[in-house]
C-alpha positions as CSV (number, residue, x, y, z in Angstrom):
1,X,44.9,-47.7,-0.4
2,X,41.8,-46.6,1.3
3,X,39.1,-44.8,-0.3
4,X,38.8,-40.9,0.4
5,X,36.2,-38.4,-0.5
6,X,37.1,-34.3,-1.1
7,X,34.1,-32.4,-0.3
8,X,34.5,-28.7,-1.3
9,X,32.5,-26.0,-0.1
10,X,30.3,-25.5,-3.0
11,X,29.2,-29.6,-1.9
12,X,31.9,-30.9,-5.3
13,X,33.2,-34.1,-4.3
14,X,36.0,-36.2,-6.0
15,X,36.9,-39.3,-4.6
16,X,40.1,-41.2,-4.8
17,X,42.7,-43.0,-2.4
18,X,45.2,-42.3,0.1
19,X,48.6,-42.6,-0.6
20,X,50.2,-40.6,2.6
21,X,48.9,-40.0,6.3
22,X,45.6,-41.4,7.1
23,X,43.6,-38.6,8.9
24,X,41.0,-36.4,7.7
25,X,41.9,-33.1,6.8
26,X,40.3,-29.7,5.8
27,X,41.9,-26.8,4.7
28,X,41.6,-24.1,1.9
29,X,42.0,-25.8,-1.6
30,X,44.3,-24.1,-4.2
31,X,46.5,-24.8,-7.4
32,X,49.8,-25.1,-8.4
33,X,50.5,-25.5,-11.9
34,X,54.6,-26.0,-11.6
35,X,55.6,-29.6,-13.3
36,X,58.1,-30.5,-10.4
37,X,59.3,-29.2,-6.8
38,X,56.9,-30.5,-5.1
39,X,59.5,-31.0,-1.6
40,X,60.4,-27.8,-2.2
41,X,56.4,-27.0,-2.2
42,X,55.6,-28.8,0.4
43,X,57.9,-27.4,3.2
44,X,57.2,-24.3,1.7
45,X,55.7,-22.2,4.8
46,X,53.5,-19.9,2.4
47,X,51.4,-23.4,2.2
48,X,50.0,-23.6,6.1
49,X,46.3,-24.2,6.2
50,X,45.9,-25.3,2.7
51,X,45.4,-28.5,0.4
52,X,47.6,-28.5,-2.4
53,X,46.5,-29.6,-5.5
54,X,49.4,-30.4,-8.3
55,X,48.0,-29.7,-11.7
56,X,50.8,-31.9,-13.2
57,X,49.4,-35.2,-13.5
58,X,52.3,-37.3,-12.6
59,X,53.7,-36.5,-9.0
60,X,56.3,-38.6,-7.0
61,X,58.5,-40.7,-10.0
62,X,61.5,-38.8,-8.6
63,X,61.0,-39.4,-4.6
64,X,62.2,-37.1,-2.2
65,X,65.9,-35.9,-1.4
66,X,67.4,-36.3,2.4
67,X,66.5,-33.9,5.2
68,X,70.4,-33.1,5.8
69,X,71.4,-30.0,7.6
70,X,73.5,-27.5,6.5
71,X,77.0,-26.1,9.4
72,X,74.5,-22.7,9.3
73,X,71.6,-24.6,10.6
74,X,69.7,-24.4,7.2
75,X,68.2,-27.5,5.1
76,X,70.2,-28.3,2.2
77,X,67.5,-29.4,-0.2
78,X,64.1,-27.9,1.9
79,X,62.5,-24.7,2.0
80,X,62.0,-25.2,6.1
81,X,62.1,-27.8,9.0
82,X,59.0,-29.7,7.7
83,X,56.3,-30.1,5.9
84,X,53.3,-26.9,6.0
85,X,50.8,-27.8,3.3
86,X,47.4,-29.9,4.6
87,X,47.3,-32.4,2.4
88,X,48.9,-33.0,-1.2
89,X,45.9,-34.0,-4.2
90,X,47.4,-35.7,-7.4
91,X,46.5,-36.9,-9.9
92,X,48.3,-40.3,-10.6
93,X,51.6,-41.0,-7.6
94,X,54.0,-42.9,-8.5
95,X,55.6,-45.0,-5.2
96,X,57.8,-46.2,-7.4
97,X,61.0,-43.5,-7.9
98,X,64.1,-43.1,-9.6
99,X,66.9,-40.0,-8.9
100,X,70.0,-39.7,-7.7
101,X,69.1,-37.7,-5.1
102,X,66.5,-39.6,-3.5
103,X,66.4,-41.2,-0.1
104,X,62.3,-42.5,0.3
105,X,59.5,-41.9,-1.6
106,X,56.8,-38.9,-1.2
107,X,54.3,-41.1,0.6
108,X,56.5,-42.2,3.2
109,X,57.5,-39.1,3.8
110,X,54.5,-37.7,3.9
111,X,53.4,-40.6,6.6
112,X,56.4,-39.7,8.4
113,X,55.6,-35.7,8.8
114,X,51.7,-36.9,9.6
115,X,50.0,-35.3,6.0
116,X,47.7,-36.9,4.2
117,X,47.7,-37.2,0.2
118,X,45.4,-38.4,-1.7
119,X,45.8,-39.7,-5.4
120,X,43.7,-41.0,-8.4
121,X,41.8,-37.4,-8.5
122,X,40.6,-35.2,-11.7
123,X,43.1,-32.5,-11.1
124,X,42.0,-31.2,-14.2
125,X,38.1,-31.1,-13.5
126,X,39.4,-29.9,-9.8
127,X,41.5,-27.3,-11.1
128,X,38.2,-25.9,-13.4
129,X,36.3,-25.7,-10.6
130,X,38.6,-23.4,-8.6
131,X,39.2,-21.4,-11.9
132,X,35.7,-20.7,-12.3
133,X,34.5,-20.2,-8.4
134,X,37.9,-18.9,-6.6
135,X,39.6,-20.7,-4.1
136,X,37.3,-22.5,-1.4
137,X,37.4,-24.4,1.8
138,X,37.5,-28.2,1.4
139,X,37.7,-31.4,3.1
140,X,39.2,-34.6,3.0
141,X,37.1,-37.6,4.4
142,X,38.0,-41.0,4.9
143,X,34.7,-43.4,3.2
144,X,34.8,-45.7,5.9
145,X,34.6,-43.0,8.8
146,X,31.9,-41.2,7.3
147,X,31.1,-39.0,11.0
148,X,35.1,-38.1,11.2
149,X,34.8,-34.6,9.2
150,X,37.2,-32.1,10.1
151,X,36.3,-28.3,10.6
152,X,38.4,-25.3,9.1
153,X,38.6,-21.3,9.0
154,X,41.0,-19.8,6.5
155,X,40.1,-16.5,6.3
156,X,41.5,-14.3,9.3
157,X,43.9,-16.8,10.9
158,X,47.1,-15.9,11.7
159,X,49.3,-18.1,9.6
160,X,52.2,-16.1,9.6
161,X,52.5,-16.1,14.1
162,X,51.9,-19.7,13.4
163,X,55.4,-20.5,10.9
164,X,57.7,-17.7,12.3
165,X,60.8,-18.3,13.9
166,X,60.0,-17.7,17.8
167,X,63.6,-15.7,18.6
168,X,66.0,-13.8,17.0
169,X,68.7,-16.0,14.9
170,X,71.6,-14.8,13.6
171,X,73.6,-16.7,10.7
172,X,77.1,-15.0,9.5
173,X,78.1,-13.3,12.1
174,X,80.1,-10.5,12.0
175,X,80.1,-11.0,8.3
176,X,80.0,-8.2,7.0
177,X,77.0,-5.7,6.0
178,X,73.7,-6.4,8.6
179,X,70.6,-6.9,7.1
180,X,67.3,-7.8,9.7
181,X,65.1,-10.3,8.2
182,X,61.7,-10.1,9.0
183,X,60.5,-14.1,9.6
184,X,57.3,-14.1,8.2
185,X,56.9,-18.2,7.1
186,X,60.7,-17.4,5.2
187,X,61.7,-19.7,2.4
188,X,64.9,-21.2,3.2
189,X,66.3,-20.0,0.1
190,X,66.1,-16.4,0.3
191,X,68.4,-16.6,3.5
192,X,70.7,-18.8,0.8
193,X,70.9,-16.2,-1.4
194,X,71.4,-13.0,1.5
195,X,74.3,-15.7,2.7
196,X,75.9,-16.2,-0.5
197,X,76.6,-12.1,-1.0
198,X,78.4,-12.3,2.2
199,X,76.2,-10.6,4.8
200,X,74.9,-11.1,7.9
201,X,71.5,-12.1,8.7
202,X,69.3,-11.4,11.9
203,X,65.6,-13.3,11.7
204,X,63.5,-12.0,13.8
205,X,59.8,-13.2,14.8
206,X,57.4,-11.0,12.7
207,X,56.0,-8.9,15.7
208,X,59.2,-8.5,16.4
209,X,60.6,-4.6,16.9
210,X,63.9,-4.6,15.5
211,X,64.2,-0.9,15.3
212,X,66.0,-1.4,18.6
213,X,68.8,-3.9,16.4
214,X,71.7,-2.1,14.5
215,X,71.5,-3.1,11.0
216,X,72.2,-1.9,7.6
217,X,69.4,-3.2,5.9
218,X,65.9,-4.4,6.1
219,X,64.7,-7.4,4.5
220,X,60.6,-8.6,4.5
221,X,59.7,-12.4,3.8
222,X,57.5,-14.1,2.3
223,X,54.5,-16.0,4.4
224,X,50.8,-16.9,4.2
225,X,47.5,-16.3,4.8
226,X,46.0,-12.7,4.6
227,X,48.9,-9.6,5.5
228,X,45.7,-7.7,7.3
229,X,46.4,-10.2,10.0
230,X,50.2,-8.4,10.4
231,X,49.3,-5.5,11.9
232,X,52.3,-5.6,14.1
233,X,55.0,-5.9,11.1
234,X,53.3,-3.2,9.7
235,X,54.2,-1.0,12.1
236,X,57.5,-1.9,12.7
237,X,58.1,-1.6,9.4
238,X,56.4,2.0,9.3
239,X,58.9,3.0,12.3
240,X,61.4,1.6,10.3
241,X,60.6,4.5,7.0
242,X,60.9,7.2,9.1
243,X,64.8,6.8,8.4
244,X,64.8,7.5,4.8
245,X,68.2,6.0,3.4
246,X,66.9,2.8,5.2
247,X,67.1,-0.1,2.2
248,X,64.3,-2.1,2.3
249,X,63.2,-4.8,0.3
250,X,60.7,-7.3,0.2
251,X,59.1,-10.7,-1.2
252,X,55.8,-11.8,-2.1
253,X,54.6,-11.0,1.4
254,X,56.9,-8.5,2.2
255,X,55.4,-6.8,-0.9
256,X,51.8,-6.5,0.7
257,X,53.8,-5.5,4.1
258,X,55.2,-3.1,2.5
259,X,52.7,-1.8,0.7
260,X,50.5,-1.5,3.5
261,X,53.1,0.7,5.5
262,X,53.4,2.8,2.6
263,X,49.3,3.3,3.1
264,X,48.1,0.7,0.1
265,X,45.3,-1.8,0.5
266,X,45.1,-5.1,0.1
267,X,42.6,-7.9,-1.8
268,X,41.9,-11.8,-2.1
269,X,42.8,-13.3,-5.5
270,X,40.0,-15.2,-7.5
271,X,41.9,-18.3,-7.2
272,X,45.8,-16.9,-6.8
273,X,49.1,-17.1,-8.7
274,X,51.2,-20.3,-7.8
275,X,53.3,-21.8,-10.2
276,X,57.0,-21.3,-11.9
277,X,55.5,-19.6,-15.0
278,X,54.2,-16.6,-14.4
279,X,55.0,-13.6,-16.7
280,X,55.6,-10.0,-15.1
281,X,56.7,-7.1,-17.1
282,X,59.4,-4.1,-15.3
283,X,57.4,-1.1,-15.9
284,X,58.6,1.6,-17.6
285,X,60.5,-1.2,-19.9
286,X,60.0,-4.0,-22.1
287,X,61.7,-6.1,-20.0
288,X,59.4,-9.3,-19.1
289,X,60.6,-12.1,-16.6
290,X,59.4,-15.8,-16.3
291,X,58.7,-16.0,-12.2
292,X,57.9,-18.5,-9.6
293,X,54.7,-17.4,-7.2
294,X,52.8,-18.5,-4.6
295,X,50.5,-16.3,-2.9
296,X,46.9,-15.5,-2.8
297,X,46.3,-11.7,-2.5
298,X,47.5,-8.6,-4.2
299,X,48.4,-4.8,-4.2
300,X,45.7,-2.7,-5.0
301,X,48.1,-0.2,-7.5
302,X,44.7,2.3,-7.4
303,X,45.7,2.3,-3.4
304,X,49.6,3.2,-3.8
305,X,50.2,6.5,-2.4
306,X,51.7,9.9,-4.6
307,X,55.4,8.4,-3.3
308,X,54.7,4.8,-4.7
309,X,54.5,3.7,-8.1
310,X,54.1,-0.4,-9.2
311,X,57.6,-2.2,-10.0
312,X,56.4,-5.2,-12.0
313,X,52.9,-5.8,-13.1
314,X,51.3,-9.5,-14.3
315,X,51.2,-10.0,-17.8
316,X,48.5,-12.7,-17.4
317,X,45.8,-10.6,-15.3
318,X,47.5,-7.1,-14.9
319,X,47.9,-6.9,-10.9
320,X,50.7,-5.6,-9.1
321,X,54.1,-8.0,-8.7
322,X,56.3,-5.3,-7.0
323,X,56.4,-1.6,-6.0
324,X,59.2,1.0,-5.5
325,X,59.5,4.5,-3.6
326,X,60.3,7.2,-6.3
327,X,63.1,9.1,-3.9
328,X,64.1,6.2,-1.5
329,X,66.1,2.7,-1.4
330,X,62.7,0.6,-0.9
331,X,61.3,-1.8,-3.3
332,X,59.7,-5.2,-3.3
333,X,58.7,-8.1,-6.0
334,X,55.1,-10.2,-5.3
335,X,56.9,-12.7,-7.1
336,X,60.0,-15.5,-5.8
337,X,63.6,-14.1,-7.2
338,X,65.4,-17.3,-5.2
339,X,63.1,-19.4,-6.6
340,X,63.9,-23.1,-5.6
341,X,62.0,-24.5,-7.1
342,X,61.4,-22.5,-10.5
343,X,63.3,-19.7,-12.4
344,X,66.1,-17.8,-11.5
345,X,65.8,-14.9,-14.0
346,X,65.0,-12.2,-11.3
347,X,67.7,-13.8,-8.7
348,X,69.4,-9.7,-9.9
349,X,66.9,-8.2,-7.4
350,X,69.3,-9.4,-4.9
351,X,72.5,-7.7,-6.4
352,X,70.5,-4.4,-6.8
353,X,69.4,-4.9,-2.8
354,X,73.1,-5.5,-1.6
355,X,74.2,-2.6,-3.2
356,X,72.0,-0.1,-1.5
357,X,73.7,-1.1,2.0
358,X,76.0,1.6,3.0
């Protein structure tokens, strides 16, 4: 393995060895505190532009599954046709894997899709560090190519034009109730779980204006980066509101889209919410759910307008994990419902979407 060298922002390094592509990367350097999932992770689009640190010390004893293809077009064990994260940082890899399930192991997959990973890093003393300063910009260096340093801007790039679907697809067809997705960087398990309650589905780009579509339904991915880049799916999704008895309902990104057509501002995270164990309480009850999340900026509930009220709220820092209209069929969750991986306790959010189409 050759000798690599993380150089954050704040001029932190931590060196270890690569384990997966050899190319030097940079990127913006989060957490993610979940124990396993890390395929599901990885090809999770909400990832682009950033280098994934697994708090979990042990990462890759179970390999990784096969990329099949499902009759509908979808993976059947992936959240998307490949890999988005920068780079992977663990603490200890195991090459050597055992699961029924497996086909290869994490870094030959990750030298197969081109990202690097690097291994034998203080996740722990990492994962401090980004606690205590926020989430900053970071590079991966090889030691013996000390002049090879890679360049990278986070903040204000359009990740989302960058991971949507380029034309509409349809999957179901003439199954049933229409619902428009909006493709911001979707998880391939939300359309799953649309396709499983027997609808149809029409993924559009995320500029794209589907008002002109006939549909029953309006549905808002997730995605990543910052949501003031999404101007465009703001709007369309304003145009949308003006029918009232329009359901709408939205995910982790599609909560901030939301949000913002309904007039509410946006802000960055200290260092973000991305892991399967995050509490959130149903307000107005003493309901509380165990959630899956992965994103790095928030509803301002001060911003909501006199329409709006906050769904869920974080039991762990108090921000806002959902909002609802108070007269009509639109609501959204910050957090994952599918999951995959994670906890399905909030999978019901579905149910309650399906039965608003008319």
């Amino acid at each position: 393995m050759r000798n690599v060298t993380l150089i954050l922002d704040d001029g932190t390094v931590f060196h270890g060895q690569s384990f997966g592509y050899e190319k030097p990367v940079a990127g913006e350097v989060v957490f993610n505190t979940a124990m396993t999932g890390y395929p599901e992770s990885l090809t999770d689009p909400s990832y682009a532009g950033q280098l994934m640190t697994l708090t979990y010390p042990l990462v890759g004893n179970y390999g990784v599954p096969p990329f099949s293809i499902e009759a509908n077009g979808l993976p059947t064990f992936m959240e998307s046709e490949k890999i988005h994260a920068e780079a992977i940082i663990v603490s200890d890899y195991s090459e050597n894997y055992s699961h029924w399930n497996a086909v290869e192991s994490l870094g030959e997959w990750l030298k197969r899709e081109q990202v690097p990973g690097i291994t034998g890093i203080d996740t722990r003393e990492l994962t401090k560090v980004l606690r205590e300063h926020g989430v900053m910009m970071g590079k991966i260096v090889f030691d013996d190519e000390p002049d090879n340093i890679p360049e990278a801007v986070y903040a204000g790039v359009n990740y989302v034009d960058k991971v949507s679907c380029k034309e509409v697809v349809r999957y179901n067809e003439g199954a049933g109730k229409k619902v428009v997705l909006v493709d911001c960087g979707v998880k391939t398990n939300i359309i799953r779980c649309l396709l499983r309650r027997g609808v149809e589905v029409i993924r559009v780009p995320w500029n794209y204006d589907f008002n002109t579509l006939e549909f029953d339904g309006l549905f808002i991915s997730n995605g990543p980066g910052d949501p003031d880049t999404c101007d465009a799916a703001v709007q369309n999704i304003r145009k949308a509101m003006d029918n009232e008895q329009l359901p709408i309902f939205g995910i982790c990104m599609g909560n901030q889209l939301l949000s913002k057509a309904g007039g509410a501002k946006i802000y960055k995270l200290k260092y973000g919410h991305r892991s399967h164990n995050q509490p959130v309480r149903m307000v107005g009850t003493d309901r509380c759910f165990i959630t899956s999340q992965n994103h790095g900026y928030a509803v301002d509930n001060n911003t909501l307008g006199e329409d709006w009220e906050p769904l869920f709220i974080n039991m762990n820092d108090g921000s806002n994990e959902g909002i609802r209209h108070k007269r009509n069929p639109w609501f959204s969750a910050q957090f994952h419902p599918e999951a995959a991986s994670g906890p399905t306790d909030t999978e019901f959010l579905f149910d309650e979407f399906i039965k608003l189409l008319k």
